[in-house]
C-alpha positions in Angstrom: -22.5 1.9 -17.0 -25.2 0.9 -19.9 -28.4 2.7 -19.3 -31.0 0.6 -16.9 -27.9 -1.4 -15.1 -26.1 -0.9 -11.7 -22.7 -2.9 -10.8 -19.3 -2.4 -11.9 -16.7 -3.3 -14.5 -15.0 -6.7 -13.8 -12.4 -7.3 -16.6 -11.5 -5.0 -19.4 -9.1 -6.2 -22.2 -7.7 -4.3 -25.2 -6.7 -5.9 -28.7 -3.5 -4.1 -29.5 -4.2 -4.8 -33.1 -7.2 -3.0 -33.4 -6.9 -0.6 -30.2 -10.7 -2.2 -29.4 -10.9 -2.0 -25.6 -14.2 -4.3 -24.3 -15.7 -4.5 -20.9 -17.5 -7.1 -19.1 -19.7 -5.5 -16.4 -21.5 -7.2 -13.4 -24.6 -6.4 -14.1 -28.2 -5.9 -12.0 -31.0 -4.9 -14.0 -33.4 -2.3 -11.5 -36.8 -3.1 -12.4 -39.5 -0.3 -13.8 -41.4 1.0 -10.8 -44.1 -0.5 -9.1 -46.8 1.9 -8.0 -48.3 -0.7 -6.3 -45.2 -2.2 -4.4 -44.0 1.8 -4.2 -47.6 2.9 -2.3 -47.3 -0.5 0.1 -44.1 0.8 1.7 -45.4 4.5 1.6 -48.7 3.4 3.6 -47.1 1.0 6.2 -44.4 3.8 7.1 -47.6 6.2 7.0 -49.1 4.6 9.5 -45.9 3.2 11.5 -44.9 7.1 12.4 -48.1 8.4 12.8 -48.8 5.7 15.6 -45.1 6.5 17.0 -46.0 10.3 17.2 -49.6 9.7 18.8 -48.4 7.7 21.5 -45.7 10.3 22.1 -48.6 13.2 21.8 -50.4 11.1 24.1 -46.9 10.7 26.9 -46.7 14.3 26.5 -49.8 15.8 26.2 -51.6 17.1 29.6 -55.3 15.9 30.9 -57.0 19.2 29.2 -54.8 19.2 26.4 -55.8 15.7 25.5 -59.7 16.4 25.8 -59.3 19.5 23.0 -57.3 17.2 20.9 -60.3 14.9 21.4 -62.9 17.5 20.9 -61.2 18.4 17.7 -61.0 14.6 16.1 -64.7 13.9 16.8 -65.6 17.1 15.1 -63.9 16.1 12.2 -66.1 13.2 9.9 -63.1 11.7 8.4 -61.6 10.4 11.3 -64.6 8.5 12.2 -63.9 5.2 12.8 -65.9 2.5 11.9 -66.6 -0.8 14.1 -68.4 -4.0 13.5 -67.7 -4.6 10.2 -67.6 -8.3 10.4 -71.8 -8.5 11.2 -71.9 -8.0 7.5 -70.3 -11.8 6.7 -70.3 -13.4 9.6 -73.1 -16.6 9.2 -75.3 -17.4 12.2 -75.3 -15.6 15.5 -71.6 -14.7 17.2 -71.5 -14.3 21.1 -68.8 -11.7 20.3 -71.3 -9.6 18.8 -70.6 -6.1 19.5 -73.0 -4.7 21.4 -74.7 -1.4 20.2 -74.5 1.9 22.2 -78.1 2.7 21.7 -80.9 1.7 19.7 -80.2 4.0 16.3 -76.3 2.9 16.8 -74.4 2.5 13.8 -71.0 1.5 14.8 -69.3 4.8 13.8 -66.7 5.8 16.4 -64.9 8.7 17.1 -62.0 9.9 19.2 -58.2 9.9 19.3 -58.2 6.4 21.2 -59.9 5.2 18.1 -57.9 6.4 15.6 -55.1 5.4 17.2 -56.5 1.8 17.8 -57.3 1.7 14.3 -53.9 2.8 13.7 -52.8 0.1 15.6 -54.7 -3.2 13.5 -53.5 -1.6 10.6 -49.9 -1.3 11.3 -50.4 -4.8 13.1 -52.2 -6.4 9.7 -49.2 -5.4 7.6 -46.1 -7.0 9.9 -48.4 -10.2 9.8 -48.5 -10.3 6.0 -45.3 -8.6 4.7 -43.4 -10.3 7.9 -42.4 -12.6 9.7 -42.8 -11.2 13.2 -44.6 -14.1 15.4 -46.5 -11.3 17.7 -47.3 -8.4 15.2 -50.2 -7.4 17.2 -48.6 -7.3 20.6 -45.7 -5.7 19.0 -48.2 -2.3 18.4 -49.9 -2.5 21.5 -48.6 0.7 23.0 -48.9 2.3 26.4 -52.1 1.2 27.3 -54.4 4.2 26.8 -56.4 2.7 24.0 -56.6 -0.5 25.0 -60.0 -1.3 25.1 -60.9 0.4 21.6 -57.7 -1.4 20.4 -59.2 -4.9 22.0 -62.7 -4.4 20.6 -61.1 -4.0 16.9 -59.1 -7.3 17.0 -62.1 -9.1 18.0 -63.8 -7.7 15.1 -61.2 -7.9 12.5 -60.6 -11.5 13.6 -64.3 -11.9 12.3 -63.8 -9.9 9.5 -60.9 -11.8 8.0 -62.0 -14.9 9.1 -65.4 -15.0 7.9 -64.0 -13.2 4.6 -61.9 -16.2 4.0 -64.2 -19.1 4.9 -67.3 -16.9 2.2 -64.3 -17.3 -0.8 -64.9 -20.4 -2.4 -61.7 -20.0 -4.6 -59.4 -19.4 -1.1 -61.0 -23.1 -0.7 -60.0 -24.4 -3.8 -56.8 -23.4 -3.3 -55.9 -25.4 0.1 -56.8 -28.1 -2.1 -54.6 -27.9 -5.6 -51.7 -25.5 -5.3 -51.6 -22.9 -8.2 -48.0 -21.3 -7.8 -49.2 -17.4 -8.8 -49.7 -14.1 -7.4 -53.0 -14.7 -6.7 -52.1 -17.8 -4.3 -49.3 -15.4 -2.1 -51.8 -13.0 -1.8 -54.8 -16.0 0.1 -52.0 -17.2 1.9 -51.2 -13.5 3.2 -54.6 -13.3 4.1 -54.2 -16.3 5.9 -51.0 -15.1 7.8 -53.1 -11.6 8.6 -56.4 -13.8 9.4 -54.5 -16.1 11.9 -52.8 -13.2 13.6 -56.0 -11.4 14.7 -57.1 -14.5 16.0 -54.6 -15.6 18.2 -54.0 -11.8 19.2 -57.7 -11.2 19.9 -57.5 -14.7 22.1 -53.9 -13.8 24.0 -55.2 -10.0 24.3 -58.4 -10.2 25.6 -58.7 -14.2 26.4 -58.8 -13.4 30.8 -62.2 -11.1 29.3 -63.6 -13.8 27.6 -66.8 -15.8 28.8 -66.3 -19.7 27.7 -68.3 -19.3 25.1 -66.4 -16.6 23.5 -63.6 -18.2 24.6 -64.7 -21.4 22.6 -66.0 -19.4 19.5 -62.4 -17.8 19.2 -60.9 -21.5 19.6 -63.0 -22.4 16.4 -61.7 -19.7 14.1 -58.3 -20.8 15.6 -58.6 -24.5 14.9 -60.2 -24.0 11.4 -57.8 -20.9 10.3 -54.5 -23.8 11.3 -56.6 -26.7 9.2 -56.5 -24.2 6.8 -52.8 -23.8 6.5 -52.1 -27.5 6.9 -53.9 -28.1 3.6 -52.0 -25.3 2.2 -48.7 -27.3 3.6 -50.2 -30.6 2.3 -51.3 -29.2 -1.3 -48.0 -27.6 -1.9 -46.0 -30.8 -0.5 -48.1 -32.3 -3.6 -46.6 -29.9 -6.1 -43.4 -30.2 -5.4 -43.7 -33.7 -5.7 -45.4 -34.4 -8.7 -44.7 -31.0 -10.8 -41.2 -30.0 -9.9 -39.9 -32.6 -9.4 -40.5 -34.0 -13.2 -38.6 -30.4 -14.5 -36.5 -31.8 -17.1 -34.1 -29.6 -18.9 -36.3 -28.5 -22.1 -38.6 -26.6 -19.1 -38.0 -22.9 -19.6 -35.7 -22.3 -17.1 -37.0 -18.6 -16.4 -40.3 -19.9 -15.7 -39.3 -22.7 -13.3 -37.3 -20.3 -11.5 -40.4 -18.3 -10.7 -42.4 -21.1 -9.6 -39.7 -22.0 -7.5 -39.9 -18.5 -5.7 -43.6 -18.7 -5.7 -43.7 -22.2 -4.4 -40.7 -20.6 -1.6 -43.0 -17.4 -0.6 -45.9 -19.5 -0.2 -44.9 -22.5 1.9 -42.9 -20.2 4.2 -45.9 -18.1 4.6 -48.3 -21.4 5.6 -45.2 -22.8 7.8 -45.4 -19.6 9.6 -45.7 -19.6 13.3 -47.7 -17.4 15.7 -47.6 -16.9 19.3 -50.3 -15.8 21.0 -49.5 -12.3 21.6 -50.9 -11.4 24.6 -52.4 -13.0 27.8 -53.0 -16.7 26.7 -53.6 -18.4 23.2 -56.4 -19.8 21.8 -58.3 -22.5 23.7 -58.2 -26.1 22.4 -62.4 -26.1 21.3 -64.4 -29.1 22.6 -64.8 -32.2 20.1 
């Protein structure tokens, strides 16, 4: 095969007259390498088996066994684990506010239960944006053991993302004019990932919940689904006016593209998510 192409011959003809013998291949060009695409894969299966082997440590391991595996992570200062993050953009006051150990507290956790809990968001973050899964949050869950440090971090990345979306003034101007580009996949990913913890944190840890909580949560919920229904509206638009006036003198390489864009990112805001735990997010009151 030429250099740079997989596939395989498909018809090969000789001219007896001048002994030349060409072949027509099937060809697939393989694209140059993509560090970033390359390290995305890397990380999520990174964190995918180390969570599989934890829990299995954790099945496994005796009570004394798992309190010098403990002692061992909390003397180490990079697995600290870092809570709370979303008091940082969150406007106004939050009645999930996480509520400090002790006066001088700084959020910084340690222990195996909260690397693995950490573990667990992260792994959970990447099925909702690279996936389709309608749970990806329940789907990491595990056994039980770290539950509550695993409940405390939804609840605080559903702030996080939330609050990080509804601060972006372009992620605004987006729901409004679609711009098929990378740079619109990635706001609706965050999207996808932002609506996730949401309804996770509300299925997971909704029977916890006082009713204002309970309401607060609804909010993010309802504004997270406007959200993505201007998304739905604003690409509707496109289609209508821009794509559908493609006339043949378009370059067809570029319309193509748009096309895929336009495919990724209306999937991504049709996208469905169940609750993923206990109950979904209450309706909040008008």
């Amino acid at each position: 095969m030429p250099p740079g192409t997989t596939g395989t011959a498909v018809d090969t003809t000789t001219n007896k007259t001048t002994t030349t013998t060409t072949t027509n291949y099937a060809q697939a060009y393989l694209p140059k390498d993509d560090p970033y695409l390359i390290n995305r894969l890397v990380g999520f299966l990174e964190y995918s088996k180390a969570l599989e082997a934890f829990d299995q440590l954790a099945a496994l391991a005796s009570y004394d066994e798992m309190n010098a595996i403990d002692e061992i992570i909390k003397s180490e200062p990079e697995f600290t684990v870092f809570t709370n993050l979303s008091r940082r953009l969150e406007q106004g006051r939050s009645s999930l506010a996480e509520k400090p150990n002790g006066p001088n507290d700084d959020f910084s956790r340690k222990g195996f239960r909260w690397v693995t809990a950490l573990a667990r968001v992260e792994v959970g973050a990447m099925l909702a944006g690279f996936t389709e899964h309608p749970n990806p949050f329940a789907a990491v869950v595990g056994k039980g053991y770290d539950i509550a440090e695993f409940k405390e971090m939804l609840i605080d990345g559903a702030k996080l993302h939330f609050w990080a979306l509804a601060n972006d003034p372009d992620f605004a101007e987006l729901t409004k004019a679609f711009k098929p580009d990378g740079q619109t996949l990635t706001y609706v990913r965050r999207l996808n990932v932002a609506t996730a913890f949401v309804y996770a944190a509300a299925g997971l840890t909704g029977l916890e919940l006082n009713p204002l909580q309970k309401e607060e949560v609804a909010t993010y919920a309802k504004n997270l689904d406007n959200s993505r229904s201007s998304f739905q509206a604003a690409i509707q638009v496109y289609l209508s006016i821009v794509v559908a006036q493609t006339n043949t003198k378009t370059n067809t390489q570029q319309v193509g593209r748009t096309r895929e864009f336009v495919e990724f990112c209306y999937g991504g805001a049709c996208r469905t998510f169940g609750s993923g735990g206990l109950s979904g997010p209450l309706k909040p009151r008008e």
